[in-house]
N, C-alpha and C positions, 0 to 999 in steps of 0.2 A: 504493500500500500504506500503510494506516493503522499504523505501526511503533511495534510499543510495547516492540522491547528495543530498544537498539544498543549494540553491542559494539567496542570495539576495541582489538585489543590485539597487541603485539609481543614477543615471548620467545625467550629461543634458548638451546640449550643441546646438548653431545654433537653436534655436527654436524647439529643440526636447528633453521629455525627458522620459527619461527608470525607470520604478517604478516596479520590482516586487519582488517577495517574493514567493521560489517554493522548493519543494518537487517533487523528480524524483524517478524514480525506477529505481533497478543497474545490468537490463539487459533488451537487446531487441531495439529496434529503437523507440527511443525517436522523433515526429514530431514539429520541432516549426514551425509553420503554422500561414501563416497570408499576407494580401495586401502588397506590396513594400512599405516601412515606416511606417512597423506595429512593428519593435523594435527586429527580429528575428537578424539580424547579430549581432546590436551592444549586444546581450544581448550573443552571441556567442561569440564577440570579449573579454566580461568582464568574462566568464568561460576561456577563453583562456590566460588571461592577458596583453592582445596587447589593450585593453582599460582599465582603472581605474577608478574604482566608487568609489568614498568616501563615507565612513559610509558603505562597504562593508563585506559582507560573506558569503565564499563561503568552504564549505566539501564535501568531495568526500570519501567513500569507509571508513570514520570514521577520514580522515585526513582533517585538518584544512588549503585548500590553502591560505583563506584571514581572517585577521577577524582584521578588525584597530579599533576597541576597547581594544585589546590586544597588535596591532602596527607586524601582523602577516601579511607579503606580500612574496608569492613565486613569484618572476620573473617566464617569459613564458621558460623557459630552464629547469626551476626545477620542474618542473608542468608533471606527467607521462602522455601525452594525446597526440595523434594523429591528426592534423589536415588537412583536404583535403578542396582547396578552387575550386573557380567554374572553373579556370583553374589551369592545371598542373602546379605545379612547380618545375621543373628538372631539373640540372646543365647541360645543353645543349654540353658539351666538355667532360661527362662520360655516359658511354653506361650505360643499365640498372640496370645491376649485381652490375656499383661500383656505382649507383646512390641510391642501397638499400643499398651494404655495409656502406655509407658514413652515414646513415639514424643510422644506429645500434652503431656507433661509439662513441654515446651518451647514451649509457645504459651500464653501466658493466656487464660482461658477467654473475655476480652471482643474476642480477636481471634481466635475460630475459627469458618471458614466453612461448615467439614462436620465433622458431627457421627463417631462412632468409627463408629456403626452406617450407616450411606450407603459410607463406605469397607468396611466388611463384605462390605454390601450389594451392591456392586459390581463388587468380584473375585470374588462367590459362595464365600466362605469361611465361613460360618457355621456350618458341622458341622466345622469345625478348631478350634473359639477353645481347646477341654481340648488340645490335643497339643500336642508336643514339638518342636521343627523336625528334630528327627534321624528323625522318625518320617514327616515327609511327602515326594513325591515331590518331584523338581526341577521341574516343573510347578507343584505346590502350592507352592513357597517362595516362588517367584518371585510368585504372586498376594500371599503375607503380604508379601511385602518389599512389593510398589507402594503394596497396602494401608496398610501403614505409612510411607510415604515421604507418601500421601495424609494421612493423622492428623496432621500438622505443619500441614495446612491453607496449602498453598504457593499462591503467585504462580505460579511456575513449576517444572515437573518435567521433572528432568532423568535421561536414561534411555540407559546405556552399551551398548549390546548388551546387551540383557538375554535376547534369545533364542539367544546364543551359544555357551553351555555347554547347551544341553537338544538334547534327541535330536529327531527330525522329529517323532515321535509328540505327544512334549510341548507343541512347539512347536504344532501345531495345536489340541494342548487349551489353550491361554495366547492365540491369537491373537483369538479370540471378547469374548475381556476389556478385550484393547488397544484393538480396535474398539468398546467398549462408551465406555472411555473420552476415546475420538476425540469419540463424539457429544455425551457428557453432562457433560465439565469446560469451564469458560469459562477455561480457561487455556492458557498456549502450552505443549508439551510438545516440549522439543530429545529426538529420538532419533536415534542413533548410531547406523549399522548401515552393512557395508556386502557385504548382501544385497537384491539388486535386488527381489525378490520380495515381501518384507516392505514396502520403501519402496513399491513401486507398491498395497501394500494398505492401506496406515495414510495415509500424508502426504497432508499438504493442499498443502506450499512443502517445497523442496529448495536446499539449497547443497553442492553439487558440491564436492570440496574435494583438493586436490593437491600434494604437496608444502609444507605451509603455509600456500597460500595458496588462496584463494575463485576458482574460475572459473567458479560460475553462482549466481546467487543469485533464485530466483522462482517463481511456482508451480508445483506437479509436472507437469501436462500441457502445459504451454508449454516448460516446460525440458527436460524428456523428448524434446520433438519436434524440439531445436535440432538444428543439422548441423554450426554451429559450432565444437560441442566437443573439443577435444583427446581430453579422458577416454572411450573406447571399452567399449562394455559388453557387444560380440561377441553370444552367444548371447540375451542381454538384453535386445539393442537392442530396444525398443516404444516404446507409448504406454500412457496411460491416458484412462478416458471416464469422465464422470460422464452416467447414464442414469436410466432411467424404464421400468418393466416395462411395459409398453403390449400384450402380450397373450398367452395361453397356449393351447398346441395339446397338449392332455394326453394324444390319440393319440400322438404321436411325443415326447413327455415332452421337449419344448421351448418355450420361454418368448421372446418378440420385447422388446428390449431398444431403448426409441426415444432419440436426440440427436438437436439440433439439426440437419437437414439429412441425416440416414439412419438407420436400425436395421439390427440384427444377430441374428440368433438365437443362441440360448445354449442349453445343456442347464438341464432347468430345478430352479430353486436353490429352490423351495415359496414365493420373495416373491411376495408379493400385488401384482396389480395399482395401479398408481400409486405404485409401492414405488420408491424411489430404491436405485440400484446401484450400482457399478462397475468395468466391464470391462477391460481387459489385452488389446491385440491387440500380440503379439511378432511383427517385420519379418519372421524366419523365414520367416510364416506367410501372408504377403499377395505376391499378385503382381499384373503391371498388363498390362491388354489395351488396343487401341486401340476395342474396339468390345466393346457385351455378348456375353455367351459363352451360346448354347445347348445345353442337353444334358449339363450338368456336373453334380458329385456336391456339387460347394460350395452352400451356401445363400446364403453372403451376397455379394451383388455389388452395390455401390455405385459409383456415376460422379461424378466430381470430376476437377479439375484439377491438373497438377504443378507446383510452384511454385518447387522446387529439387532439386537431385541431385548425390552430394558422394562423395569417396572412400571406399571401405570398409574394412579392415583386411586385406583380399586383393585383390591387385594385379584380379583376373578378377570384381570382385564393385562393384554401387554402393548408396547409399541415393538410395533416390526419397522426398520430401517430395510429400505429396497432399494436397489441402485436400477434405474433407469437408463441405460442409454450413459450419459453426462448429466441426469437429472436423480434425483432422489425424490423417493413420495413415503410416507407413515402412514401405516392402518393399525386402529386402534382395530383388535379381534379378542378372544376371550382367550384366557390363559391354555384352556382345554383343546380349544382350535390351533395352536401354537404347539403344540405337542412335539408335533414331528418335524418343526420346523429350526434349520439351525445357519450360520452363517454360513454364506458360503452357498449353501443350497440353491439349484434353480428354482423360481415360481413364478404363476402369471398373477400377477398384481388384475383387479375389475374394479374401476371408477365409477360410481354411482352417478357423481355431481362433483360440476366443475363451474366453480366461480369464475369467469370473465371480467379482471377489475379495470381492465384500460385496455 
C-alpha cells in the first residue's frame, strides 16, 4: 500500500482510550468501521484537530500536521480537510450559494483545486443555491454541507456518519452522490459508519476498529473475507466483488456479472455492458455441495475450493472460506453440514442472492 496518511495517536479520557498507529492510502473511501464506542469519531476528531493526543502524529500527502516530538501542532483552521458531521451545519440566515461562498473564503484563491461550480456540480445542487437551509430536506443538507466541506478544496474529507440522522428514503437519494464522489475526487475520504451496508457500497480499505484500538486495517474485500476477526457482523457476515457486466438476458431482466474465475447473475441494474460493478454476496445466502447440483431454482453455482472454516456466533452454525477463481465468498451452513468438509477440498459453492451495490 502506497500510504499517504499515517496517523498515530494515543488519548484517553472518561474511561476510554484511543491507541492506534495507521497507515492509509491517498485515495478512495477510507471505512472506519466499528460498534458505537469502538474509537471511530474520537480517532476522527484527532485527524481533524478538535481533539489532542499527546505523544501524537499525524502526515498527510508528505506534510507533517502533528508531531510533539518536534513540538509541531496545526490548529483545525490550518489543517486542508473537509469535514461533514452526521448533521448539517449551515449558517441558517445565508441561502446556499453564500453558505459555499462563505466555505471558500478560507483558501486563497492561488490554492484552490475545485472550483465552487464542480462542487455544485457534483452533489446536483444547483436548483438550491436561492434557498434557505430550513427550507431543504435532510437529504438536501446533507448534499450542501459535503458541497461545502468540498469548496475549502481539501487534501482530505472527513465524513462522521453523515447518513445517520436521515431516514432510508433519504439515505438512498444521498447515496448516488457518495458514489459519485468515490469515482471522481483524487483524494482519500475517512468515512465513519458503522452500517455494514453503506461500507460494502462506498469503501475501497477498511479499518475495523474496537474498543480503541485497530484490528484490521486493509482492503475491503480481503478484510471482509478474514475469519480471523474477533469483530462478528452476524446477519452481515459477506463479501464484496469488484465485477464486469459481461452480459444481459432482457427476457428474464437479468444481467451476468463476470470476476476473475466465475460470474453471477444479478437482477438487472440498466449498466451497460463492460460496465464495472459491485456485488455483495451475504454468507446467509450461499451454501456448499460436494458435487454440482441438478434441477435447482438457484442460478448461480460456482466450484472452488475451501481453504478455511472457523466458529460462528452459534455454537450449531460455521463459516466456510471458499476461494473462487481470484474471489472468495463465506457460507454460513450448520456445523452438521460441514462435517465432511475440510481445507483444501473441492466444492460447488450455490448463491441464493446477490446484492448489486453500484
Amino acid at each position: 500500500m502506497n500510504a499517504a496518511i499515517h496517523a498515530q495517536f494515543k488519548l484517553a479520557y472518561s474511561g476510554f482510550t484511543l491507541d492506534v498507529d495507521l497507515d492509509l492510502p491517498g485515495r478512495g473511501v477510507i471505512a472506519l468501521f466499528g460498534h458505537s464506542g469502538s474509537g471511530k469519531t474520537a480517532l476522527l476528531r484527532c485527524i481533524a484537530g478538535l481533539e489532542r493526543a499527546n505523544n501524537g502524529f499525524l502526515a498527510v500527502n508528505g506534510r507533517v500536521w502533528q508531531d510533539d516530538s518536534q513540538r509541531v501542532y496545526l490548529p483545525t483552521y490550518q489543517r486542508p480537510l473537509g469535514y461533514v458531521f452526521q448533521e448539517a451545519s449551515l449558517f441558517p440566515h445565508l441561502n446556499v450559494r453564500r453558505n459555499l461562498e462563505y466555505g471558500m473564503k478560507r483558501v486563497p484563491a492561488s490554492e484552490r483545486r475545485a472550483s465552487l461550480e464542480q462542487a455544485i456540480s457534483l452533489l446536483g445542487i444547483g436548483n438550491l443555491l436561492t434557498q434557505l437551509p430550513d427550507t431543504l430536506s435532510g437529504g438536501e443538507r446533507q448534499r450542501v454541507a459535503i458541497a461545502h466541506a468540498l469548496a475549502v478544496s481539501p487534501q482530505l474529507l472527513l465524513m462522521d456518519e453523515p447518513l445517520a440522522a436521515l431516514d432510508q428514503a433519504r439515505k438512498q437519494e444521498i447515496l448516488p452522490y457518495l458514489e459519485q464522489l468515490h469515482g471522481e475526487l483524487n483524494i482519500p475520504i475517512l468515512y465513519v459508519s458503522h452500517a455494514a451496508d453503506e461500507v460494502a457500497r462506498l469503501a475501497d480499505h477498511i479499518v475495523v476498529m474496537e474498543a480503541g484500538k485497530v484490528l484490521a486495517n486493509g482492503p475491503l474485500s480481503d478484510t471482509l473475507s478474514r475469519l480471523d476477526l474477533p469483530l462478528r457482523l452476524g446477519e452481515d457476515t459477506g463479501v464484496v466483488i469488484d465485477a464486469t457486466v459481461g452480459l444481459r438476458e432482457a427476457q428474464w431482466h437479468l444481467q451476468r456479472a463476470d470476476f476473475v474465475g466465475g460470474s453471477v447473475w444479478v437482477r438487472d441494474s440498466g449498466a451497460a455492458i463492460g460496465a464495472s460493478v459491485r456485488i455483495r454476496i451475504l454468507a446467509r445466502d450461499v451454501s456448499v455441495a460436494l458435487n454440482r447440483l441438478d434441477h435447482t431454482s438457484i442460478l448461480n453455482q460456482l466450484e472452488g475450493k475451501v481453504t478455511a472454516i472457523a466458529e460462528d456466533d452459534h455454537a450449531g452454525q460455521v463459516l466456510v472460506r471458499v476461494q473462487v477463481g481470484a474471489a472468495v465468498l463465506l457460507a454460513r451452513i450448520t456445523r452438521r453440514s460441514a462435517a465432511d468438509l475440510v481445507p483444501g477440498r473441492p466444492v460447488w459453492v450455490q448463491v441464493k442472492s446477490v446484492a448489486l451495490m453500484r
